[in-house]
MARMARBA-463859 format. One record per residue: residue number from 1; x, y, z of N, C-alpha, C in turn. Coordinates in Angstrom, 1 decimal. Example, Ala and Ser with C-alpha at 12.3 -4.5 7.8 and 13.67 -1.06 7.14 Angstrom:
BEGIN
   resi      n.u      n.v      n.w     ca.u     ca.v     ca.w      c.u      c.v      c.w
      1     13.2     -5.7      7.8     12.3     -4.5      7.8     13.2     -3.3      7.8
      2     12.8     -2.2      7.1     13.7     -1.1      7.1     12.9      0.0      7.9
***
This chain:
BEGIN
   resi      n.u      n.v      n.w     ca.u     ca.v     ca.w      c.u      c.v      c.w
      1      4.5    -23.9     37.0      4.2    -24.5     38.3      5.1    -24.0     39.4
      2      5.3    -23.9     40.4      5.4    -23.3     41.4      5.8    -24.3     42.9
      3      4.7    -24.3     43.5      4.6    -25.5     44.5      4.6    -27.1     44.4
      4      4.5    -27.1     42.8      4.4    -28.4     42.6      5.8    -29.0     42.7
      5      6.5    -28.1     42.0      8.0    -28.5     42.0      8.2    -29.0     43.9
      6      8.2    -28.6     44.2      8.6    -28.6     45.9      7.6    -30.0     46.4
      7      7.0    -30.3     46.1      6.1    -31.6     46.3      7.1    -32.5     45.4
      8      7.1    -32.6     44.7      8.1    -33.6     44.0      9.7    -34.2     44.8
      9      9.4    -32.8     45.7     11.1    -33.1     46.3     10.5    -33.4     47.9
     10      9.8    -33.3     48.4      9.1    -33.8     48.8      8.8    -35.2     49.0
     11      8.2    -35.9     47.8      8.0    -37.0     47.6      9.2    -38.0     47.5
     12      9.8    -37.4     47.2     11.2    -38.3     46.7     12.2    -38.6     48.1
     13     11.9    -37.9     49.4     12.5    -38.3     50.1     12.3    -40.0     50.6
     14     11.7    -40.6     50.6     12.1    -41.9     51.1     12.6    -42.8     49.8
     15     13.4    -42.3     48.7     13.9    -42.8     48.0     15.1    -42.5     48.3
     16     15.4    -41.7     49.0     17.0    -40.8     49.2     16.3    -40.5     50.8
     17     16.8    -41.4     51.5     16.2    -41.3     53.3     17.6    -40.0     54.0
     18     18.7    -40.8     52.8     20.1    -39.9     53.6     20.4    -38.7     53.0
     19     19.4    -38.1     52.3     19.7    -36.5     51.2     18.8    -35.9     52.4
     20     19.6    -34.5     52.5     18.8    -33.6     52.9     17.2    -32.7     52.3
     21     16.3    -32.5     52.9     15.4    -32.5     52.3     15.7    -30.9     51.6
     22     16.2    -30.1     51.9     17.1    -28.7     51.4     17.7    -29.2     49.9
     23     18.6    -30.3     49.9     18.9    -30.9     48.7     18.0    -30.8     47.5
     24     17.4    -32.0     47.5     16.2    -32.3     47.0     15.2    -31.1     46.5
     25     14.9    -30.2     47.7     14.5    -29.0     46.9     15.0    -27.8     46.4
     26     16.2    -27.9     46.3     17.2    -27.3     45.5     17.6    -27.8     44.4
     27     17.3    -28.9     43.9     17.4    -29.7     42.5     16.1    -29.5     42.1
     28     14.8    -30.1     42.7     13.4    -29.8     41.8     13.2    -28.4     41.5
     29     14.0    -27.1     42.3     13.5    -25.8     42.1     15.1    -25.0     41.1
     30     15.6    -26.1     40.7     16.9    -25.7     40.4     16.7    -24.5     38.9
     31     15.6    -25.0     38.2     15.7    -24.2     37.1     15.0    -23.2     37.5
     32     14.2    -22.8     38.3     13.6    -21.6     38.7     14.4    -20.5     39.8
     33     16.0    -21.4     40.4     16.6    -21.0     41.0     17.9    -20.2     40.0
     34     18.2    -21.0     38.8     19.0    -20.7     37.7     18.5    -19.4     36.8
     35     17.6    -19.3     37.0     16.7    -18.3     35.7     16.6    -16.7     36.3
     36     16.5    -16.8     37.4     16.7    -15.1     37.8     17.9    -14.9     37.7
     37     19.0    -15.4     37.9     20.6    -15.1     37.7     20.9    -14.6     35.9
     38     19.8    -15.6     35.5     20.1    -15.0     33.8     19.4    -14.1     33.5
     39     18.2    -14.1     34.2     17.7    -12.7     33.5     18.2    -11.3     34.3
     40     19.1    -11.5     35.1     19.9    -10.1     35.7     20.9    -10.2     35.0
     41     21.1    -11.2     34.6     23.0    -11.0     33.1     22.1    -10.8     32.0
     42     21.1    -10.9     31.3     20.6    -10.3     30.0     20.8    -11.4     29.3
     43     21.1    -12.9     30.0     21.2    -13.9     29.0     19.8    -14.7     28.5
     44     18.8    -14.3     29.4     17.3    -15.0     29.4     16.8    -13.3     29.3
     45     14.9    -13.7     29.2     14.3    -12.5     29.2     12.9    -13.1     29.5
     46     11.9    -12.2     29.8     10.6    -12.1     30.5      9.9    -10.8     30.4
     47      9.0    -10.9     30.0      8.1     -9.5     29.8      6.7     -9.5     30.6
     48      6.1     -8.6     31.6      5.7     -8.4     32.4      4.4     -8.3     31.3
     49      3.3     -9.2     31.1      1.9     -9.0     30.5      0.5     -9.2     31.0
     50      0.0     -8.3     31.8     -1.0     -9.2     32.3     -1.7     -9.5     31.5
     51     -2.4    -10.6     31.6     -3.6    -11.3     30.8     -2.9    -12.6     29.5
     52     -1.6    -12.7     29.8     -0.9    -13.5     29.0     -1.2    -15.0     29.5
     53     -1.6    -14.9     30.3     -2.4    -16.7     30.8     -3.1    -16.3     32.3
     54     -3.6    -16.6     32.1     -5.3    -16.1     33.4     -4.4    -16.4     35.0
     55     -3.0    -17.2     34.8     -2.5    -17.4     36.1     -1.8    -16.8     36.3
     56     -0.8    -16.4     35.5      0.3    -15.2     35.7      0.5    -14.6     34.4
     57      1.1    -13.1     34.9      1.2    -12.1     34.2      2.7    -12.2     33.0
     58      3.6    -13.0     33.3      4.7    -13.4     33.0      4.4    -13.8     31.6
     59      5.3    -13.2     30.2      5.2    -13.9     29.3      6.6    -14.4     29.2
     60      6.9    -15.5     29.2      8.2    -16.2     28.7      8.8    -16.2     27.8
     61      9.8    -15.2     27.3     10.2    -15.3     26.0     11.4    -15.8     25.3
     62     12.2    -15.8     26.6     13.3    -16.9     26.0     13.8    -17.4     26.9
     63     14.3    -18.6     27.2     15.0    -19.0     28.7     15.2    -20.4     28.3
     64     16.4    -20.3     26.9     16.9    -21.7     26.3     18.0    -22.4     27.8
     65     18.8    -21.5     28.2     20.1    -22.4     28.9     18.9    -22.8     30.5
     66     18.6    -22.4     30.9     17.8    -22.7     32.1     16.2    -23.5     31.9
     67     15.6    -23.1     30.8     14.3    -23.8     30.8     14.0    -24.7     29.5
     68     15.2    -25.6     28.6     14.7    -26.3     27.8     15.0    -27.3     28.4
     69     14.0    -28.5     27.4     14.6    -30.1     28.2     16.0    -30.7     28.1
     70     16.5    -30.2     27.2     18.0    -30.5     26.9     18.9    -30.0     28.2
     71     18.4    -28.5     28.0     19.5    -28.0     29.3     19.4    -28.6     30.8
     72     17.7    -28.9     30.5     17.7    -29.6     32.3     18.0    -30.7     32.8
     73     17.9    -31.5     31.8     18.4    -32.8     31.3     20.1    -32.6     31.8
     74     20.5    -31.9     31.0     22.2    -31.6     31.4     22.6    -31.0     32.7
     75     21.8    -29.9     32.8     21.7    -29.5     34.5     21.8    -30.7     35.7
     76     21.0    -31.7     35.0     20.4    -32.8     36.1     21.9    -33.7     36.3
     77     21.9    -34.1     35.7     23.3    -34.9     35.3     24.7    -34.5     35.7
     78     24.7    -32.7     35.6     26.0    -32.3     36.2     25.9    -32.2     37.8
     79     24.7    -32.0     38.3     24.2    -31.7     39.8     24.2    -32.9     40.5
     80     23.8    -34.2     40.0     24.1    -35.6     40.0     24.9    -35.9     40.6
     81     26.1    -35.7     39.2     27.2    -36.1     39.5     28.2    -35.2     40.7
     82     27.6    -34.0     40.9     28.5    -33.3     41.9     28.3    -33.5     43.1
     83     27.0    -34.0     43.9     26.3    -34.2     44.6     26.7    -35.8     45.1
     84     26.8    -37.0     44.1     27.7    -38.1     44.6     29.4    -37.6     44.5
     85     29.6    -37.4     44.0     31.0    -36.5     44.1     31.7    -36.1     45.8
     86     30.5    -35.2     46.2     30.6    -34.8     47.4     29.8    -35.5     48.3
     87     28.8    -36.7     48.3     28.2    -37.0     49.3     28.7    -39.0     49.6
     88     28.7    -39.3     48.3     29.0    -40.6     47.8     27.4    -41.1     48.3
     89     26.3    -40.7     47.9     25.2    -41.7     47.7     24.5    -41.7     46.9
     90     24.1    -42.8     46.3     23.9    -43.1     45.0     22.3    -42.9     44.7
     91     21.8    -43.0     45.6     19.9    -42.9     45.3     19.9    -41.3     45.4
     92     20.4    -40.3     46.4     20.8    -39.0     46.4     20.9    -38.4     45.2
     93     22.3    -38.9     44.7     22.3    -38.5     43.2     21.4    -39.0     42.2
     94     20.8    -40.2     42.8     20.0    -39.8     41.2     18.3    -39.3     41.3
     95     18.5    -39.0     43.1     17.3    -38.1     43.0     17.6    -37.2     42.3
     96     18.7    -36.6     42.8     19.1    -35.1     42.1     19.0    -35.0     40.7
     97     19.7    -36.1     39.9     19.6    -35.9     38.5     18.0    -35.6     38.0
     98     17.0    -36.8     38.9     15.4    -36.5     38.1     15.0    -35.2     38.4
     99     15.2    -35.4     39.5     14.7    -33.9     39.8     14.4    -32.7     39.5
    100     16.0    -32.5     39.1     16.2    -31.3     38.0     14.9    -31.1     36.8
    101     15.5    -32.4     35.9     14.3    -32.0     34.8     12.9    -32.8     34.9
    102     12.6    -32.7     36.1     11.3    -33.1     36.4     10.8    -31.6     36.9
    103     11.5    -31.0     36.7     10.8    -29.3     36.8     10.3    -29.0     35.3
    104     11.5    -29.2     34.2     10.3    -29.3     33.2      9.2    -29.6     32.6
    105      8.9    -31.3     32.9      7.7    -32.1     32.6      6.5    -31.1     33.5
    106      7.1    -30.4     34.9      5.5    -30.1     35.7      5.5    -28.9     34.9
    107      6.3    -27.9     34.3      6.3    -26.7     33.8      5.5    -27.3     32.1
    108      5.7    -27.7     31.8      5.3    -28.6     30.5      3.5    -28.3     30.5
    109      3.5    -29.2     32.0      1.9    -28.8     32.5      1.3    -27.9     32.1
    110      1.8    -26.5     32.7      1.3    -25.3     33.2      1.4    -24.2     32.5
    111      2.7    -24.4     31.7      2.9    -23.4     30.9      1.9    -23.5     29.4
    112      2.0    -22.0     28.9      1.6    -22.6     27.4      2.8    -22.3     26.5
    113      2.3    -23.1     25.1      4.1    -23.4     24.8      4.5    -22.6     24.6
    114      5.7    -22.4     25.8      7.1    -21.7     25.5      8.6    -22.2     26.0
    115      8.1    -23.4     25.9      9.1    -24.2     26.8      9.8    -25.1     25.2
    116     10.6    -24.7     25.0     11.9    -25.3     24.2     12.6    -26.8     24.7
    117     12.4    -27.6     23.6     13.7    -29.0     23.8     14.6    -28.9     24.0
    118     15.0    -28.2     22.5     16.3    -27.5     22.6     16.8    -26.3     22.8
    119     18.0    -25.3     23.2     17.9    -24.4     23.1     17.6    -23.8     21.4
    120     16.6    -22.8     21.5     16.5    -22.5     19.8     14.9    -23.4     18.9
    121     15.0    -24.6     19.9     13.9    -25.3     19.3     12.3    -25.1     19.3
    122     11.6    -25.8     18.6     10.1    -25.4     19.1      9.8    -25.7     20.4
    123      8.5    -25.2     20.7      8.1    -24.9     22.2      7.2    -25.2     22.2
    124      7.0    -25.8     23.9      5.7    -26.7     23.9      5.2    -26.3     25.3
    125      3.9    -26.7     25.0      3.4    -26.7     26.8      1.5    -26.6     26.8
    126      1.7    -27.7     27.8     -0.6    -27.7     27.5     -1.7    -26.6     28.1
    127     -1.0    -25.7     28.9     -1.5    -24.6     29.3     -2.5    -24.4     30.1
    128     -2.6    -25.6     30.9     -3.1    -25.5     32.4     -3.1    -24.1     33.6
    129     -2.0    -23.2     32.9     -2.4    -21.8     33.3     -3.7    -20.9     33.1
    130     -4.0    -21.9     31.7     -4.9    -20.9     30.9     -6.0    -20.6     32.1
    131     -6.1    -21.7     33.1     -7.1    -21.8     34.3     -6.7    -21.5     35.4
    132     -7.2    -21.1     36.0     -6.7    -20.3     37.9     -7.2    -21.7     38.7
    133     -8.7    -21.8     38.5     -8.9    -22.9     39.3     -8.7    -24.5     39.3
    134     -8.1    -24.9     38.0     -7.7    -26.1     37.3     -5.9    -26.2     38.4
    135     -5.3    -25.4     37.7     -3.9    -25.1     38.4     -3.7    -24.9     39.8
    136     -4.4    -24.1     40.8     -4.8    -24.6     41.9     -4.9    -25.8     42.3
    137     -6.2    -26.6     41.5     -6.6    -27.7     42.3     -5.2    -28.7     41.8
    138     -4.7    -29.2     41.1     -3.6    -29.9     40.6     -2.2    -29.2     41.5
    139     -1.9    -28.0     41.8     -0.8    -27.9     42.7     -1.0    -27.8     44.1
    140     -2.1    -27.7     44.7     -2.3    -27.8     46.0     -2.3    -29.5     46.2
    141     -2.8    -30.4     45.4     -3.4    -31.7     45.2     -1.9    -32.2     45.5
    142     -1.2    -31.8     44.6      0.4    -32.5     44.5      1.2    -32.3     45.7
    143      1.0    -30.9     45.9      1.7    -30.2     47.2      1.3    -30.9     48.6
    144      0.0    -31.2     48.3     -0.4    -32.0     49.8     -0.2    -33.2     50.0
    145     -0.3    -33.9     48.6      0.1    -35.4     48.4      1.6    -35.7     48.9
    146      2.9    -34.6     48.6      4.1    -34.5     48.8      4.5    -34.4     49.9
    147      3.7    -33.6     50.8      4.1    -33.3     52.3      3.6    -34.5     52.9
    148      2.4    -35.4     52.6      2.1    -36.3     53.2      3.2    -37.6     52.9
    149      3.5    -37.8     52.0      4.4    -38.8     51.7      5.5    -38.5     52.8
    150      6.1    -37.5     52.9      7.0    -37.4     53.5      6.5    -37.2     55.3
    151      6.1    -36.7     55.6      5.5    -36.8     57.1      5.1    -38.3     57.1
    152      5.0    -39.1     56.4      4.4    -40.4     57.2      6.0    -40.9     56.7
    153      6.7    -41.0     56.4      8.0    -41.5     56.0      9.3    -41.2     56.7
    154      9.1    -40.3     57.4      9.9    -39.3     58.4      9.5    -39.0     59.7
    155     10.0    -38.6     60.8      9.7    -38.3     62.3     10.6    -37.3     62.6
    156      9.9    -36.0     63.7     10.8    -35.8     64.4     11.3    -36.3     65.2
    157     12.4    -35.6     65.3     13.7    -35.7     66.7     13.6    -35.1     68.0
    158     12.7    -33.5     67.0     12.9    -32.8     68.2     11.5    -32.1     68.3
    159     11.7    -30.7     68.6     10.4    -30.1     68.5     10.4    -28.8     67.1
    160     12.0    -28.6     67.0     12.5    -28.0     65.3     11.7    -29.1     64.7
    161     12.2    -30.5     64.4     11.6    -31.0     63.5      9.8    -31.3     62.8
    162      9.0    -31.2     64.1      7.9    -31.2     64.2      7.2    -30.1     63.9
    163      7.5    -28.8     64.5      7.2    -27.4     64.5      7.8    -27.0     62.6
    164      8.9    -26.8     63.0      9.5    -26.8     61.6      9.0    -26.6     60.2
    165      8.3    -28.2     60.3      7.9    -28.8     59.1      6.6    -27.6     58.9
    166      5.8    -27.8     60.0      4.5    -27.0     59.9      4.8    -25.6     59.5
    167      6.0    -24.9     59.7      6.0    -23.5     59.8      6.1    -23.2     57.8
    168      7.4    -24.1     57.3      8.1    -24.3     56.2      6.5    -24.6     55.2
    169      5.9    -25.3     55.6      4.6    -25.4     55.0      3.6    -24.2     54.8
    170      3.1    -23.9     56.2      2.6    -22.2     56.1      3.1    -21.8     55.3
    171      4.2    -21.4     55.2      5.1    -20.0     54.2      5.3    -20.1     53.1
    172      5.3    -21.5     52.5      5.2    -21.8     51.4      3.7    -20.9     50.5
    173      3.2    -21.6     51.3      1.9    -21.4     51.3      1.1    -20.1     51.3
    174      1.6    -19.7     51.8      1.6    -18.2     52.5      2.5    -17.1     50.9
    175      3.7    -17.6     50.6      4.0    -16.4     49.5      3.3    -17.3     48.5
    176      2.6    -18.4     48.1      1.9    -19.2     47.1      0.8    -18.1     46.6
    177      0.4    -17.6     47.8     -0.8    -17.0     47.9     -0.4    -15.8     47.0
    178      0.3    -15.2     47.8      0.6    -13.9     47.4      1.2    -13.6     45.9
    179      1.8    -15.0     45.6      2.5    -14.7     44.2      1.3    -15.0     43.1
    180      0.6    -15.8     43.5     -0.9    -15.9     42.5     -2.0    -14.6     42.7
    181     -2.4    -14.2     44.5     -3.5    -13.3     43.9     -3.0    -11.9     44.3
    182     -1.6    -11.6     44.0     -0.7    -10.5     44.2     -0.7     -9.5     42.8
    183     -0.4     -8.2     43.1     -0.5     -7.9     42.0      0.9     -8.2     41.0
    184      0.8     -7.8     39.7      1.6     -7.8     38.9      3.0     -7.6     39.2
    185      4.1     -8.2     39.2      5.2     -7.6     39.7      5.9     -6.1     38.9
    186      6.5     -4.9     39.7      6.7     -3.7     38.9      7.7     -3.8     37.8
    187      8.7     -4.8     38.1      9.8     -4.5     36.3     10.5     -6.6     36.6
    188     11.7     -6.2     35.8     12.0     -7.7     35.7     13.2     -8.1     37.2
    189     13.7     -7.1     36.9     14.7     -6.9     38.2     14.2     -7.0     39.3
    190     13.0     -6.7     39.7     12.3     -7.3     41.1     11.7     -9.0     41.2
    191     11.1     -9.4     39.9     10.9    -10.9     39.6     12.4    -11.5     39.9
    192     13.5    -11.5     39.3     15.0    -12.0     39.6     15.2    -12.2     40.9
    193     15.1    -11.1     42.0     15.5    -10.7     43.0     14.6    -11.5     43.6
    194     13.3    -11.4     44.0     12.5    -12.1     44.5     12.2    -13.6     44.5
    195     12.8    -14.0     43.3     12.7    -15.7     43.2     14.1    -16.0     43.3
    196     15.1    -15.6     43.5     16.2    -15.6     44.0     16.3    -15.7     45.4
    197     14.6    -15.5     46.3     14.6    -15.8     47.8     14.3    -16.6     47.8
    198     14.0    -18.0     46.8     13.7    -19.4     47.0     14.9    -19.9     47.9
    199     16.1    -19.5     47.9     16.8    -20.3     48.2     16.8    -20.2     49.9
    200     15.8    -19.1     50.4     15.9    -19.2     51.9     15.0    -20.6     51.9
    201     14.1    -21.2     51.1     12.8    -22.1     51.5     14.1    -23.4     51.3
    202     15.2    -23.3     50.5     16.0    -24.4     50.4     16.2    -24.7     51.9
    203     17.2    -23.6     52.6     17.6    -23.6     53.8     16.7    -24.1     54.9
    204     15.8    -23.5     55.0     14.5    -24.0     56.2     14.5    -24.9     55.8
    205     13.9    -25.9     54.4     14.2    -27.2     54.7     15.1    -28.1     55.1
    206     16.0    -27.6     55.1     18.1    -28.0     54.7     17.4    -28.2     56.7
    207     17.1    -27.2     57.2     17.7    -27.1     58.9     16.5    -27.6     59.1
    208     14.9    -27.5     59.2     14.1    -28.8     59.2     14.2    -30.1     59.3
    209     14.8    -30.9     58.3     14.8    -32.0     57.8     16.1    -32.6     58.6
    210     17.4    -31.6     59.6     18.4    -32.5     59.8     17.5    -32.6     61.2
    211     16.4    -32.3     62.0     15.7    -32.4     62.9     14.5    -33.7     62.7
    212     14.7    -34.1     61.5     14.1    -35.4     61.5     14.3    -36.8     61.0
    213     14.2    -38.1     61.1     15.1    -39.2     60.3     13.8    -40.6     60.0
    214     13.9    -41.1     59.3     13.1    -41.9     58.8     12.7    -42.4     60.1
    215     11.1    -42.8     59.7     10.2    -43.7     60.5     10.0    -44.8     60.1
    216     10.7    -46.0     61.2     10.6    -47.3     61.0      9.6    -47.6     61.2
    217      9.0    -48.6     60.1      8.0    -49.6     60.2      7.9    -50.7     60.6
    218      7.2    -50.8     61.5      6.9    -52.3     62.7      6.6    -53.5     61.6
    219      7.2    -54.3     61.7      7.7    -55.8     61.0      6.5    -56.2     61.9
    220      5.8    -56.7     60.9      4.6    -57.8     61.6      5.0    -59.0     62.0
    221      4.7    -59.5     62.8      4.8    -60.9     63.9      4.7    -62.1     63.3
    222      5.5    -62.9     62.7      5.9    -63.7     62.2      4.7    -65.3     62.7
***
């Protein structure tokens, strides 16, 4: 999954009104953010197949420290805690903690099993890839449900805030496009490099989101 992750962090902002929305999708995209770093150290691996699931060319072949439930689970928990550590708020962090491995349950989705408990353990996954237009309709569904949660839960401030949101959305959208009906990527070192620019989408939310602050709801008339 892909955009769905980013809907989830999305969604979670009026549970955490005082987390930056950059935060938030820096913990839901955290294991997709962790995983190019290991596959440029040789500690993970990925082999370039097309026809290995009708949605992407990617076969997954090992990525115990970044993509089992155990590790995300642990990921979540250390991010958590470093996040109240440095922020002291407490619904924050425990966005942060779900967050994390609530990238595995949507990858769970989508993937077919190659998704490990443990590191080393059996692998799971229902394979909602196997379909282009199934996986579509369930990550645009989620992705649009997320941005809505959060636009009706939030305001801008300014015209960053307002503009912003719409731009951050396009572009999402926009490389969504591209990374599904794109061609194959050329080796593994360009996949690393390239999903390693998620973290500009962190930032535009990060500077978005300080342009907007929760929308109060009118208390009905007693």
């Amino acid at each position: 999954m892909i955009i769905g992750h980013y809907a989830v962090a999305f969604a979670a902002k009026p549970f955490a009104p005082r987390t930056s929305l950059g935060v938030l999708i820096a913990a839901a995209a955290f294991l997709d953010l962790l995983w190019p770093v290991l596959l440029l150290l040789g500690v993970e691996h990925v082999v370039i197949a097309p026809g290995n699931t009708a949605f992407t060319p990617l076969e997954f072949t090992d990525y115990p420290w970044s993509h089992s439930l155990a590790a995300s689970i642990a990921w979540g928990a250390l991010l958590g805690g470093l996040y109240f550590a440095w922020a002291r708020q407490r619904a924050g962090a425990l966005a942060v903690a779900l967050l994390v491995p609530s990238h595995w349950v949507l990858d769970w989705i989508t993937h077919r099993p190659d998704l490990p408990l443990v590191p080393g353990g059996a692998r799971y996954g229902l394979g909602l890839w196997n379909s282009v237009l199934y996986t579509l309709g369930v990550e645009l569904l989620l992705f649009g449900v997320g941005v809505l949660i959060y636009c009706e839960t939030t305001k801008a401030r300014d015209r960053i805030g307002a503009w912003g949101t719409a731009v951050f959305v396009a572009l999402t959208m926009t490389i969504y496009g591209a990374a599904v009906f794109g061609p194959p990527p050329p080796n593994v070192a360009a996949i690393a490099w390239t999903d390693m620019g998620q973290w500009l989408f962190v930032l535009i939310a990060a500077w978005t989101d300080a342009h907007r602050g929760p929308r109060k709801i009118p208390q009905r008339a007693s």
